[in-house]
N, C-alpha and C positions, 0 to 999 in steps of 0.2 A: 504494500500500500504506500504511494508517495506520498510525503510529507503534506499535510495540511497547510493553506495559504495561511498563515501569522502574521499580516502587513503592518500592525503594531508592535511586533516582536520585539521586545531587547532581548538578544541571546547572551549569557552570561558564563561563564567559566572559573572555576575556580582560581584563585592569583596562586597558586600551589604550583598551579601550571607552569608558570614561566615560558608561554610562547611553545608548550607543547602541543600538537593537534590531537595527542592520543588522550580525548577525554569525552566529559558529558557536558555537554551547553545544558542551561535550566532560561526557560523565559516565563513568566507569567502571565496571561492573557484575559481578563475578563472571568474570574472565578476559577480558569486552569491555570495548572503548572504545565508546562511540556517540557519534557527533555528528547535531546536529538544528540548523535554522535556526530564530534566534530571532525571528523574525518569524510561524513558523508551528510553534508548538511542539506542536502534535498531527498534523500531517505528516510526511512518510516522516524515517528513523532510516535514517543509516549506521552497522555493525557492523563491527567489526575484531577479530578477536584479538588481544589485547595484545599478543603478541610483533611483528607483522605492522605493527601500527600505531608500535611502538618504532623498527621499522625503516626505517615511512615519514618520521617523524622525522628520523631521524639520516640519509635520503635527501637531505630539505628544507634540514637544518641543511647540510649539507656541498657540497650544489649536484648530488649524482649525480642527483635527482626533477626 
């Protein structure tokens, strides 16, 4: 499935990165999160709902994910 048009996108990246392309872009859009690999940035889009994605968060942050 190709990437969803996002024409308000901020894609964002970790600053971890230092100008690496092997990573995850995160943009938020209107209630979703999407992330996209930046190595393929017009390939598939994962979508979350904000709250869903806050949760997977604070899953990762705490060790329950």
């Amino acid at each position: 499935m190709p990437a969803p048009d996002f024409p308000t996108a901020r894609w964002r990246k970790a600053s971890y990165t230092e100008g690496n392309d092997n990573c995850v872009e995160v943009a938020r859009v209107t209630g979703v999160v999407a992330l996209r690999d930046s190595k393929n940035r017009t390939g598939p889009v994962l979508a979350f709902p904000a709250a869903s994605f806050a949760g997977l968060l604070d899953g990762l942050k705490t060790g329950r994910v």
